[in-house]
KEKE-3310 file (N, C-alpha, C; in steps of 0.2 Angstrom, whole numbers, plus 5000, padded with zeros to 4 digits):
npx = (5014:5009:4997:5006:5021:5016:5013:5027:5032:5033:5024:5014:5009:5006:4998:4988:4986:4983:4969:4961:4965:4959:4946:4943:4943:4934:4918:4907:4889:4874:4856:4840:4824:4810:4797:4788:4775:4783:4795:4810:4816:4831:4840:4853:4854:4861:4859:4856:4863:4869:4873:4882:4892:4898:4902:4908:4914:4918:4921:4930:4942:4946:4946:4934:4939:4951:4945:4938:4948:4955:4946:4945:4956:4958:4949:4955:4969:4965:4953:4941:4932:4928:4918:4909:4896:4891:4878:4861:4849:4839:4838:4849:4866:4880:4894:4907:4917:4931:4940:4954:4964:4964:4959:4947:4932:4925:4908:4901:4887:4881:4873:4864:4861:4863:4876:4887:4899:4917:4923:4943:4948:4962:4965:4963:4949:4934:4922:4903:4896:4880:4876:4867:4872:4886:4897:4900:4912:4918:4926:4927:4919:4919:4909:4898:4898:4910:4923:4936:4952:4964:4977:4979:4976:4984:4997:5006:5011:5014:5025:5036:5039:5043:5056:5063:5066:5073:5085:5091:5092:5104:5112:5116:5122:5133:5141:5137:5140:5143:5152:5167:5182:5195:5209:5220:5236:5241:5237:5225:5223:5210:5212:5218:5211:5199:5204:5208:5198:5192:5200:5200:5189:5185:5195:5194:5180:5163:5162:5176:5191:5199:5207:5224:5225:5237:5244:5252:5262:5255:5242:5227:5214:5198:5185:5169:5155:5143:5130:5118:5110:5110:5105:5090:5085:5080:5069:5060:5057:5049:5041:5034:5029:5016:5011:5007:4996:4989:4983:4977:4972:4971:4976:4994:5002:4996:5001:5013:5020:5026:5027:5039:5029:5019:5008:5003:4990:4987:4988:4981:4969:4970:4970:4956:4951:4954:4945)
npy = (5052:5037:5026:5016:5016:5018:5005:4999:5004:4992:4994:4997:4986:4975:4981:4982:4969:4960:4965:4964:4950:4944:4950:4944:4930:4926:4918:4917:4920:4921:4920:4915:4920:4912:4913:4905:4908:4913:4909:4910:4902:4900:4898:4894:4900:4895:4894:4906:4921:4931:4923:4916:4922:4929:4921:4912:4914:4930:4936:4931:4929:4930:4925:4922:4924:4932:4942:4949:4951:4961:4970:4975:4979:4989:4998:5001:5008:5017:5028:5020:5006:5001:4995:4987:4983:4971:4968:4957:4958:4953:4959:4953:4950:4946:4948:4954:4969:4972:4988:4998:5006:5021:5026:5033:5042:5051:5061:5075:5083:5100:5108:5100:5083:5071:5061:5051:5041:5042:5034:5033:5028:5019:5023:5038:5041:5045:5036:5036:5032:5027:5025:5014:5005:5002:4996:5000:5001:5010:5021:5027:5042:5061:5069:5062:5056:5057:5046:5046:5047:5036:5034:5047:5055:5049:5050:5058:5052:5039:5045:5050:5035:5030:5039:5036:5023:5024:5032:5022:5015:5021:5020:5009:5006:5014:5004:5005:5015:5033:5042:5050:5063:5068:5076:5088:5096:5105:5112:5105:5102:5102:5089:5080:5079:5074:5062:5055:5056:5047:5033:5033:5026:5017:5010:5007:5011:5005:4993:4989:4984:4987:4986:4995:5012:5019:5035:5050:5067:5075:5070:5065:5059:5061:5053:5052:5049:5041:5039:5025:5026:5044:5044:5035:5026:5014:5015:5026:5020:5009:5017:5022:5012:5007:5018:5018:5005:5014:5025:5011:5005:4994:4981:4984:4970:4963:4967:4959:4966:4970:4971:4972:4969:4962:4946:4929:4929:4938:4945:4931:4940:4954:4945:4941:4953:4960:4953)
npz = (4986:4980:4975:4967:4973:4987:4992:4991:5002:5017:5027:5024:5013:5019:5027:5018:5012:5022:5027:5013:5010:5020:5020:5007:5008:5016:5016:5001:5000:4989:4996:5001:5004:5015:5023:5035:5044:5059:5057:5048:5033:5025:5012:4999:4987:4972:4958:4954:4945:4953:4964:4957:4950:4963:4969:4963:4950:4943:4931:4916:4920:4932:4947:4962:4975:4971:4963:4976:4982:4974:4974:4986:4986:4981:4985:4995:4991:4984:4977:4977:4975:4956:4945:4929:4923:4915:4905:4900:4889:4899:4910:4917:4925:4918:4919:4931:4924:4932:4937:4932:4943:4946:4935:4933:4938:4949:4945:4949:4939:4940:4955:4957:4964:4957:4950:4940:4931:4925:4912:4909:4894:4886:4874:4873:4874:4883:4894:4899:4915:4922:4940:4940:4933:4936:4947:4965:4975:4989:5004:5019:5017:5014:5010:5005:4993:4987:4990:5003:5000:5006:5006:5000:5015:5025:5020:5022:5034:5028:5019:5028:5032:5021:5019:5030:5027:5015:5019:5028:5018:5013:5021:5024:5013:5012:5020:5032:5042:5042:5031:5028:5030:5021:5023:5016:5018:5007:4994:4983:4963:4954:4948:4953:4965:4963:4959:4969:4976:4969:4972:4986:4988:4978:4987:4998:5002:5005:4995:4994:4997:5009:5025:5029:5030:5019:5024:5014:5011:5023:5023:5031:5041:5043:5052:5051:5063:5068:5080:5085:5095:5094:5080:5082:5074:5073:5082:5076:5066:5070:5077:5063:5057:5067:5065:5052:5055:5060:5051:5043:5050:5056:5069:5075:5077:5068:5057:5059:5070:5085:5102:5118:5128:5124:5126:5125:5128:5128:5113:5108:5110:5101:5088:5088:5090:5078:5067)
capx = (5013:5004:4996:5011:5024:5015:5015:5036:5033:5032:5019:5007:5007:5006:4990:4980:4985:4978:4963:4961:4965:4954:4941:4942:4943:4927:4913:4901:4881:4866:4853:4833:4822:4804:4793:4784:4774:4786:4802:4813:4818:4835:4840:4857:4854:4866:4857:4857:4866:4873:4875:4888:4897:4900:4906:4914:4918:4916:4922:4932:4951:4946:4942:4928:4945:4954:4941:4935:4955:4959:4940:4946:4965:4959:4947:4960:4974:4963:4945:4937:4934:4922:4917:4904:4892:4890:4871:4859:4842:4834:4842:4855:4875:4884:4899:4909:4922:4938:4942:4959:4963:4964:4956:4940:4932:4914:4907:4893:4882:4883:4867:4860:4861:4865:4882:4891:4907:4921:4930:4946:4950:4969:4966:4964:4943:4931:4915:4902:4891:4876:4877:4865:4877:4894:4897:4905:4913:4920:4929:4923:4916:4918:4904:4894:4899:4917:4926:4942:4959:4967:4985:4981:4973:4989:5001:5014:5014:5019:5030:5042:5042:5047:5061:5066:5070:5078:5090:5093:5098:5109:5119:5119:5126:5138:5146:5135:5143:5144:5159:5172:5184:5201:5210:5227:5238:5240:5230:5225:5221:5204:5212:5222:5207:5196:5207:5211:5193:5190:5205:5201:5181:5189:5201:5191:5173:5160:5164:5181:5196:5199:5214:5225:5227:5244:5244:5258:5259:5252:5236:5223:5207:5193:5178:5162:5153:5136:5129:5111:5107:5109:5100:5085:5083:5076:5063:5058:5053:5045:5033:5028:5024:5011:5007:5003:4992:4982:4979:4973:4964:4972:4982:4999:5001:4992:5008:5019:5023:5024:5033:5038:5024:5013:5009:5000:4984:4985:4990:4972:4963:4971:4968:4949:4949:4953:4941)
capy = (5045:5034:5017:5010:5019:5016:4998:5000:5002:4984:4990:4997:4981:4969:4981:4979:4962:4957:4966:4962:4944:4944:4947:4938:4924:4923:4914:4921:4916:4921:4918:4916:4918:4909:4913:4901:4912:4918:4908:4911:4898:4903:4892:4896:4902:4893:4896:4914:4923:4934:4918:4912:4929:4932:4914:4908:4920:4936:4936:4927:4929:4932:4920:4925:4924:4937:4949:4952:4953:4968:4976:4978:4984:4997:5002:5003:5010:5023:5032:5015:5002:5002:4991:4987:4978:4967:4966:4956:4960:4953:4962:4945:4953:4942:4949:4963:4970:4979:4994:4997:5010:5029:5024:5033:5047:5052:5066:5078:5089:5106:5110:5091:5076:5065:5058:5047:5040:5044:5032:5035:5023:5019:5027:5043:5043:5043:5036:5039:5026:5029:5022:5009:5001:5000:4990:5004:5002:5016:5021:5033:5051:5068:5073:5057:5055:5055:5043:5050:5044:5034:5038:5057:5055:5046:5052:5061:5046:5033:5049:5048:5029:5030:5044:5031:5017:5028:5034:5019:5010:5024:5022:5002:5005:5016:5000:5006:5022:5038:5045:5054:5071:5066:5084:5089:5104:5108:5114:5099:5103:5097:5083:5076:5078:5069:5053:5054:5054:5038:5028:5031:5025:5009:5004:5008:5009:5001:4986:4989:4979:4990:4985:5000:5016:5024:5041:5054:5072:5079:5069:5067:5058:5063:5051:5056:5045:5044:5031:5025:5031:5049:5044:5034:5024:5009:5017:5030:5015:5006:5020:5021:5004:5009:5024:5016:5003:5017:5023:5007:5002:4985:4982:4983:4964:4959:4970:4958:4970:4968:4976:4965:4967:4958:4940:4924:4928:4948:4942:4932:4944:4956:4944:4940:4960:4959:4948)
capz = (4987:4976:4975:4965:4979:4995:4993:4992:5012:5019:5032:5019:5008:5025:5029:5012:5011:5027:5024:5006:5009:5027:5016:5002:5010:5017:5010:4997:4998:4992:4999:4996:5011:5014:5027:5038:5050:5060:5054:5042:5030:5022:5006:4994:4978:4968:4951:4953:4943:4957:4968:4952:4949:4966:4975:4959:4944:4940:4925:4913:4922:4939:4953:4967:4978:4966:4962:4980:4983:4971:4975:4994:4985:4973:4989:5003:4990:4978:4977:4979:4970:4951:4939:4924:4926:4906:4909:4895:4890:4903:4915:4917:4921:4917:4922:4930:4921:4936:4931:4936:4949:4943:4926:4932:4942:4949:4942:4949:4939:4947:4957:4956:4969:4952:4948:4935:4933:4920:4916:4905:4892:4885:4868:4876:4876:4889:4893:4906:4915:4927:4945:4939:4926:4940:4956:4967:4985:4992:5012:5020:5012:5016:5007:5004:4989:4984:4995:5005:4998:5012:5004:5003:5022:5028:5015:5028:5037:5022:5017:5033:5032:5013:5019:5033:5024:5009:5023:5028:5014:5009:5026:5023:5007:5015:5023:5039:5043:5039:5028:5034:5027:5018:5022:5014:5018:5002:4990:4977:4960:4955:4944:4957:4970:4959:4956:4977:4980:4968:4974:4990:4988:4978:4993:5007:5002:5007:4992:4993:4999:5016:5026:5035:5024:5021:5020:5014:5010:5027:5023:5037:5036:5050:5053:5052:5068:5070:5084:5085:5099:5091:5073:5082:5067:5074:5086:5072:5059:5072:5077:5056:5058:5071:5063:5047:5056:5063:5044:5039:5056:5059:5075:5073:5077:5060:5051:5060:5073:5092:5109:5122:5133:5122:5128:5121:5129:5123:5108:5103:5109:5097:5084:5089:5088:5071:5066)
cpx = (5007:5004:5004:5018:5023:5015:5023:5034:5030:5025:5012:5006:5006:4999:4986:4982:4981:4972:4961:4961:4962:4947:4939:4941:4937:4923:4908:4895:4877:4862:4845:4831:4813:4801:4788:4781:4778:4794:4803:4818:4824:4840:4846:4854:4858:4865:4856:4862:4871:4878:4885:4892:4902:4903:4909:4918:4918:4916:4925:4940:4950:4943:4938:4934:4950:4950:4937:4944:4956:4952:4941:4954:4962:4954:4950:4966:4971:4957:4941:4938:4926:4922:4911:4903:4891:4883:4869:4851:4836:4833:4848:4860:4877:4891:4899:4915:4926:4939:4952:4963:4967:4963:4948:4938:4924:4913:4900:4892:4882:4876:4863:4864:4864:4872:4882:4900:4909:4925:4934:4948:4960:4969:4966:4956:4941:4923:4912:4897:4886:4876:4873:4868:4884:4890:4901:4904:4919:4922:4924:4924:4918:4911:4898:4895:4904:4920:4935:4947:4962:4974:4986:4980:4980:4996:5009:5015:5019:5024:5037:5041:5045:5058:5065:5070:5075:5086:5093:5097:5104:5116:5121:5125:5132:5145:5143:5138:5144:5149:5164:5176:5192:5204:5217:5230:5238:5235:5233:5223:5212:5205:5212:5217:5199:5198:5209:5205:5192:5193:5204:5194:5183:5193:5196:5181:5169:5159:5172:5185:5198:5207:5218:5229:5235:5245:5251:5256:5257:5245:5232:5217:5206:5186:5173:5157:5146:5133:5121:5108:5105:5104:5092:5082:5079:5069:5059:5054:5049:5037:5030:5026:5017:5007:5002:4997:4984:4978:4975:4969:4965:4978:4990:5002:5000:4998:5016:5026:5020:5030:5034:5035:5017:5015:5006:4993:4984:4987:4982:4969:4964:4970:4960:4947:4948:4948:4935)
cpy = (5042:5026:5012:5012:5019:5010:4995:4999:4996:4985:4993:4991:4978:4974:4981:4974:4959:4960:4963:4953:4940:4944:4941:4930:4919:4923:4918:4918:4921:4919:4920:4916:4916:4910:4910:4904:4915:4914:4909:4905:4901:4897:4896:4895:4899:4893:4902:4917:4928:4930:4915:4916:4928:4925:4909:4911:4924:4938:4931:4928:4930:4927:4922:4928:4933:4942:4951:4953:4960:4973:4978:4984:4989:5001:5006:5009:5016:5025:5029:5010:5000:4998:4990:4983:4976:4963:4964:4961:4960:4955:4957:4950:4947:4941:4955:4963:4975:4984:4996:5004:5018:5031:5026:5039:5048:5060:5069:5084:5096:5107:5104:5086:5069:5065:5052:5047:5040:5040:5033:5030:5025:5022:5033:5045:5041:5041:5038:5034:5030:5023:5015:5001:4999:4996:4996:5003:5007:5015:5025:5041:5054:5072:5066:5053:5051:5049:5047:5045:5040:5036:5046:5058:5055:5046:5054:5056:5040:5039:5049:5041:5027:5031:5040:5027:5017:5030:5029:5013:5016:5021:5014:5002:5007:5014:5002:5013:5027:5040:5049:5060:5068:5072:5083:5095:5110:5109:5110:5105:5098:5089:5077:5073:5072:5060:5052:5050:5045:5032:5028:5026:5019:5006:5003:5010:5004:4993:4985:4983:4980:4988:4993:5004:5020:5031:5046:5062:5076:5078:5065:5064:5059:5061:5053:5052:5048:5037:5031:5028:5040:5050:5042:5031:5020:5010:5022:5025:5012:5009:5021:5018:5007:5015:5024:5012:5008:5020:5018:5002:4994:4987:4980:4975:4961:4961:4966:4960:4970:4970:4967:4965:4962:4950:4935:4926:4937:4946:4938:4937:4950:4956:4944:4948:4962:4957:4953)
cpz = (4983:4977:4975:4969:4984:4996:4994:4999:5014:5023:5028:5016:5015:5027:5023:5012:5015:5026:5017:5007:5017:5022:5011:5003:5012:5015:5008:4996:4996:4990:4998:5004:5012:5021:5030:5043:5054:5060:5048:5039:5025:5015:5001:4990:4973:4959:4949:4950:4945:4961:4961:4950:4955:4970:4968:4954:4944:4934:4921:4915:4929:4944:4958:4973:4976:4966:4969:4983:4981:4972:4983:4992:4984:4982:4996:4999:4986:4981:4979:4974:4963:4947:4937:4923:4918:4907:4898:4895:4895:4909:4920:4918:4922:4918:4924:4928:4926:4930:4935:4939:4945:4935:4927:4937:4943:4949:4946:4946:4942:4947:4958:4963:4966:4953:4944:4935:4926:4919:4907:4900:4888:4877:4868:4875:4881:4886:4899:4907:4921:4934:4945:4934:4930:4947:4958:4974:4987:4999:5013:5016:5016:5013:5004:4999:4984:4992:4996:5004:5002:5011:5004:5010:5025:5025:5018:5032:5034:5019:5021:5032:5028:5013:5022:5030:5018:5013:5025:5024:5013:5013:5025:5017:5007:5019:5033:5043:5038:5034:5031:5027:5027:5017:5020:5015:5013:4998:4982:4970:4958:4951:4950:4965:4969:4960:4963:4980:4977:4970:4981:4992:4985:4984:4999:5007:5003:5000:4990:4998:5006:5018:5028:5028:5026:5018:5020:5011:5016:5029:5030:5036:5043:5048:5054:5057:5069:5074:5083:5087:5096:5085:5075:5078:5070:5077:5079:5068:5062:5074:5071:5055:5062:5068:5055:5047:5058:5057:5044:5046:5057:5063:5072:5074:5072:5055:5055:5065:5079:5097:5114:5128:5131:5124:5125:5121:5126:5116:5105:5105:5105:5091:5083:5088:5080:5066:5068)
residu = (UNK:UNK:UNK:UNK:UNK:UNK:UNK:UNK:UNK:UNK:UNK:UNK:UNK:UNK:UNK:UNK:UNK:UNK:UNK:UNK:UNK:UNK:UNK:UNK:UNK:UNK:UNK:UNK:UNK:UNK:UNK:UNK:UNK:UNK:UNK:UNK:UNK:UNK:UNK:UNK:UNK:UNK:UNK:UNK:UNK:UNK:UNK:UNK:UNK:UNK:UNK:UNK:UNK:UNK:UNK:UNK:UNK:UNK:UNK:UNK:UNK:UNK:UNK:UNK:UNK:UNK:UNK:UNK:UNK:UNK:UNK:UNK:UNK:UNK:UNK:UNK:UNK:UNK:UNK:UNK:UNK:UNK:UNK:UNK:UNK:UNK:UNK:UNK:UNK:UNK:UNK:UNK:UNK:UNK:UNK:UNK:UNK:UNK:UNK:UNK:UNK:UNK:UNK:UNK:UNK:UNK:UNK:UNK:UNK:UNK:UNK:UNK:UNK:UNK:UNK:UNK:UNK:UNK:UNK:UNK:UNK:UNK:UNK:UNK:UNK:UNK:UNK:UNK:UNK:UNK:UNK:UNK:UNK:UNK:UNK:UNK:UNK:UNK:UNK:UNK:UNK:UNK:UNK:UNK:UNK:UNK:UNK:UNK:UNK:UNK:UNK:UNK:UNK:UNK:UNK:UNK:UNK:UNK:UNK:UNK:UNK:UNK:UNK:UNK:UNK:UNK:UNK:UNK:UNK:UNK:UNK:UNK:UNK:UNK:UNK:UNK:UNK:UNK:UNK:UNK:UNK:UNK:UNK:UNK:UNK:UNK:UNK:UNK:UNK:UNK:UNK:UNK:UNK:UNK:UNK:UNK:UNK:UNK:UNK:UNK:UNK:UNK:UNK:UNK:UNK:UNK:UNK:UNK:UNK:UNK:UNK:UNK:UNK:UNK:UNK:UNK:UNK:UNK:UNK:UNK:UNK:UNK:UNK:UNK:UNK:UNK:UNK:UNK:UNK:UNK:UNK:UNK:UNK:UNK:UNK:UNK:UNK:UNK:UNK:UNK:UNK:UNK:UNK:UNK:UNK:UNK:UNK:UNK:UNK:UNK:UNK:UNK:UNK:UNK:UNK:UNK:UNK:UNK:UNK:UNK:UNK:UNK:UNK:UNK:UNK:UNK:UNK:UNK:UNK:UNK:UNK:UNK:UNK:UNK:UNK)
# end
């Protein structure tokens, strides 16, 4: 399971999206604060160099909107999320520069509390920056350090919904049923077994012409019958739904997915949960 294969599953993209565009969406300030005995006078920054990075550009391709978007993706779907900080002399950055997700790695020292990050470039070098020169958002750690994968965490989860849906289309494409056994009394040769099978997968296949088969010979076709209720297809996919929310910690609700005991009034407080 990776980034570019977990989001195939509808209800992984439907939970980074809502995260990712939950956040992003919210407003960026800041803010200066002034002291009047014991109130606080709070005033935007708008000449700030952080205040104009971060509530209008980041850079030179990216909207405030967009780069707090792919910094929540690359941290819900990878290690977290890194980027380089294009600082002047005066200690001004100017910009951040994304890095794009598995183009980097954190690095510890052995015996030491330090770390640096590694990141790969496309010519096949590396460089190393020091924690003071990246922006890094990370999930939660096992070690404080490294952040825990949410795809490796939740991997066997998005694994059976992948299997699900793969199964399912096979059976769609199948014309919605199983296949079935074309037996003969005699013993075919493999030519003739060959050219029966394709004749009959053109007439009666699932993009075929169908209509009532005529058989000779002593030939015998036996259905292969599989009913819902035995396969569980639609209760199985519905639980990965739910199983994928609890990965990514938003109610199944926000992935567009809901029982029918849910009501108007359980239903906001789901949202207002969200939130």
């Amino acid at each position: 399971v990776s980034p570019s294969t977990a989001v195939q599953v509808s209800a992984v993209l439907c939970a980074v999206r809502t995260i990712a565009e939950g956040v992003a969406q919210m407003p960026v300030r800041v803010v200066t604060e002034d002291y009047d005995g014991d109130k606080v006078r709070r005033t935007v920054a708008r000449d700030h160099w952080a205040h104009r990075l971060l509530a209008k550009a980041p850079n030179g391709w990216q909207t405030s909107f967009e780069f707090r978007e792919y910094v929540m993706t690359a941290a819900l779907l990878d290690r977290g999320f890194l980027g380089i900080k294009n600082t002047i002399a005066n200690g001004k950055v100017t910009e951040i520069l994304p890095l794009p997700m598995g183009s980097w790695s954190l690095e510890q020292p052995t015996g030491t509390w330090d770390h640096f990050f590694r990141v790969s470039y496309a010519n096949g070098t590396s460089g190393d920056f020091l924690p003071s020169q990246c922006v890094f958002l990370r999930g939660p750690s096992l070690d404080g350090f490294k952040a825990l994968p949410a795809l490796s965490a939740a991997r066997e989860a998005i694994g059976l919904s992948q299997a699900l849906e793969k199964q399912q289309a096979r059976l769609a494409g199948n014309g919605g049923k199983p296949s079935g056994v074309l037996s003969f009394e005699e013993t075919l040769s493999p030519e003739r077994r060959d050219k029966l099978r394709e004749l009959w997968q053109e007439r009666f296949g699932p993009n075929g012409e169908g209509g009532v088969a005529v058989l000779d010979g002593s030939a015998k076709f036996m259905s292969m019958t599989m009913t819902s209720v035995d396969a569980q297809t639609l209760e199985s996919r519905r639980h990965q739904v739910e199983e994928v929310a609890r990965a990514f910690r938003v109610h199944p609700i926000m992935l567009m997915h809901s029982n029918n005991t849910t009501t108007f009034a359980s239903a906001e407080q789901h949202f207002r949960n969200h939130v």
